[in-house]
N, C-alpha and C positions, 0 to 999 in steps of 0.2 A: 543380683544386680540385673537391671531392663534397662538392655542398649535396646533404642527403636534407632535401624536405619530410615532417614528419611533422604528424599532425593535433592540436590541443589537445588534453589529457586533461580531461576534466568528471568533476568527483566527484561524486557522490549527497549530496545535502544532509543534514545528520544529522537535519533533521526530515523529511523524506523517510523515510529509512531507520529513524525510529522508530514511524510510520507503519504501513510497510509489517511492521514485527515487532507490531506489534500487532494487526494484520490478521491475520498467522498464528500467532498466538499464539490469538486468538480462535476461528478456523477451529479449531486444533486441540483446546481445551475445548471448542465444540459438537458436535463430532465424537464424543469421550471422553462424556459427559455431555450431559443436557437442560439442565441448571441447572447455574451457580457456586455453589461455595460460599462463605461471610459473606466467609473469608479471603483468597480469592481475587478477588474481589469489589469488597472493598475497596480491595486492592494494587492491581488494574485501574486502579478510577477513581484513587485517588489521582496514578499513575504520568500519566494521562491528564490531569488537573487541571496537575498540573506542568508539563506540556510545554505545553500550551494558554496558560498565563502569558509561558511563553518566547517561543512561535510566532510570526513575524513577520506584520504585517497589511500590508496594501496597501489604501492607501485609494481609493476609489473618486470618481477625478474622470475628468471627459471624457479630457483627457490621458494617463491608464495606459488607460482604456478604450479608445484609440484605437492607440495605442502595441500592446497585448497580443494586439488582436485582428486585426492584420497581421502575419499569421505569415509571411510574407513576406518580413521584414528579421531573420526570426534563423536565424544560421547553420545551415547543415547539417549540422552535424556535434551542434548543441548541440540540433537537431533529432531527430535520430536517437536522444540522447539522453532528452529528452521522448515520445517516442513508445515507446522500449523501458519507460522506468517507465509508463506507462500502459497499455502490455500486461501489464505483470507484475499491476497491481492487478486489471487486468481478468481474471486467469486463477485470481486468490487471491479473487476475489469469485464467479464460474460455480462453485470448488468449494464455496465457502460457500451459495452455491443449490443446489447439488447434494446435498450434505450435510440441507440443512432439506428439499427434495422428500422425500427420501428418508424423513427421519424420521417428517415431518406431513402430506406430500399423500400420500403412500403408503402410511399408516399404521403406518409401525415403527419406535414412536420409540425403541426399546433400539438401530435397527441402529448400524452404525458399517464406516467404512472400517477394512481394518484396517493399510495402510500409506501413512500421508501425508507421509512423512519426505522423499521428493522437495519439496515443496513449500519445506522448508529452505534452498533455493536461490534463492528469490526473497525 
């Protein structure tokens, strides 16, 4: 008999994942543009309102705080997991600094990347 250990799969939370499109959704209007316009603006926060209603909270008692911050008892694999989504926001935020250097500390706020469609991927 052939037992294969394989590892759990861990999905991406879909507030995770709306998150992170709105992270580059963002990146990619300041990029395009200094400013949104009313319409798009609006859709933003709207879109952003709604999810914030949904969003799950974790309250803050000794117990989660003790629990969360021994990272110690969570698996390695759901680790790995954690750790790859927090690269990802971290590389979709260095472009968004990179993007405002460029326009404000640099002085040119017309520039713009002209191809950020890799980014689509996180």
């Amino acid at each position: 008999m052939n037992l294969v250990k394989t590892k759990p799969e861990f999905s991406r939370p879909a507030e995770y994942k709306n998150y992170k499109k709105r992270m580059v959704m963002t990146l990619f209007i300041f990029n395009k543009s200094n400013y949104m316009d009313k319409k798009i603006a609006d859709d933003y926060v709207s879109s952003c309102d709604a999810n914030s209603r949904t969003a799950s909270s974790i309250s803050n008692t000794t117990e989660n705080s003790d629990t969360i911050s021994d990272i110690r008892c969570i698996p390695d694999t759901l680790r790995h997991t954690i750790m790859n989504q927090y690269l990802e926001f971290r590389k979709i935020g260095s472009w968004f600094n990179l993007v405002y250097e460029y326009k404000f500390i640099y002085g040119d706020i017309n520039s713009k990347f002209t191809d950020l469609k890799f980014l689509s991927k996180y």
